[in-house]
N, C-alpha and C positions, 0 to 999 in steps of 0.2 A: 519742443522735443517730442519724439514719438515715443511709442516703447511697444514690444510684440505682444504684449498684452497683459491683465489686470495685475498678475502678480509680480512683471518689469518692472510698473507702475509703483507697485507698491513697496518693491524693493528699494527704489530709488529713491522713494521718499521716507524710509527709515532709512536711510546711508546721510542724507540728507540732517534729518532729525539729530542722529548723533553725531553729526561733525559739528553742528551748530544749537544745541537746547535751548539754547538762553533766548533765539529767535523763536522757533517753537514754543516755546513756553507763554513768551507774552500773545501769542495768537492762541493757543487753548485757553487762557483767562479768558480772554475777550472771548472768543467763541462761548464759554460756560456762563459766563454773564450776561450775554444775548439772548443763550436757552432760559434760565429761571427766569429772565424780565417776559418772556413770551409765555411761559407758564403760568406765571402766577400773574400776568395782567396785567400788575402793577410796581412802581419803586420799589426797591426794597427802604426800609424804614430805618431810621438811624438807630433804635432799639426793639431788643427783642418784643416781640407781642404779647410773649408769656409773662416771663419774668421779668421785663423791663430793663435788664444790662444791655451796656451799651454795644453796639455790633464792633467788634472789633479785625485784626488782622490775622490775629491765631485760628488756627481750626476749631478750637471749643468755642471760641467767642463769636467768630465767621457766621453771620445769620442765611439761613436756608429759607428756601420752600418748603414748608409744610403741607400735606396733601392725607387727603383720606386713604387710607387701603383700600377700603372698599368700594369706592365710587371715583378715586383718581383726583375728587376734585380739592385744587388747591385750597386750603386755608389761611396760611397768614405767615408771615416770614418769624423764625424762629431760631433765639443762639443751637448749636450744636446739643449743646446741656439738655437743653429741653427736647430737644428734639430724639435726643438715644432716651432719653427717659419714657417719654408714651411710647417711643418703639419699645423697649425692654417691656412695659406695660398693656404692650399691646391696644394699645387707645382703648381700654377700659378703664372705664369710669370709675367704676365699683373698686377697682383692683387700687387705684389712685386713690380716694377717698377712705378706703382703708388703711394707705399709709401714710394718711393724713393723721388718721385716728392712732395710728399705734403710734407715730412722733410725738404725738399731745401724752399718750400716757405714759413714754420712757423720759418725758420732761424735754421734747426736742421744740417746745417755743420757746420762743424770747421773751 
């Protein structure tokens, strides 16, 4: 098929898109699962690296890439959980180790 140029092209394949999702669908998994395996290098791992739960099908359980801000570079595959949590935190350390400290003193170990 031809088309007169980029935005034909791109019309057609959202006209495309919505008559049919469920095709589309299973090729963006596959496509997103091809980018994080080329990211990060390697498998993803049946459990998280942090916490150790098990990688599941939900999006909190779904294990990620994890990657530095600052340097891009990959770290280690991680549930969702973990993953909003150093973001919220900012991957400080200090920031984390403090609410380490304040769960020990509102009685939040087991």
């Amino acid at each position: 098929m031809t088309y007169k140029d980029a935005a034909d092209k791109n019309a057609f394949y959202r006209a495309q898109r919505k008559a049919d999702p469920e095709r589309f669908l299973a090729t963006d998994r596959r496509s997103n699962e091809k980018r994080r395996l080329r990211i990060a290098g390697r498998p993803r791992p049946p459990a998280c690296e942090a916490c150790g739960a098990p990688g599941g099908e939900t999006r909190v359980e779904k294990l990620v890439p994890d990657h530095d801000h600052g340097t891009g570079k990959f770290r280690g595959w991680i549930c969702m959980r973990c993953n909003l949590a150093l973001g919220i935190a900012q991957d400080d350390l200090n920031r984390l180790l403090n609410l380490v400290g304040y769960l020990r003193k509102v009685g939040g170990e087991p």
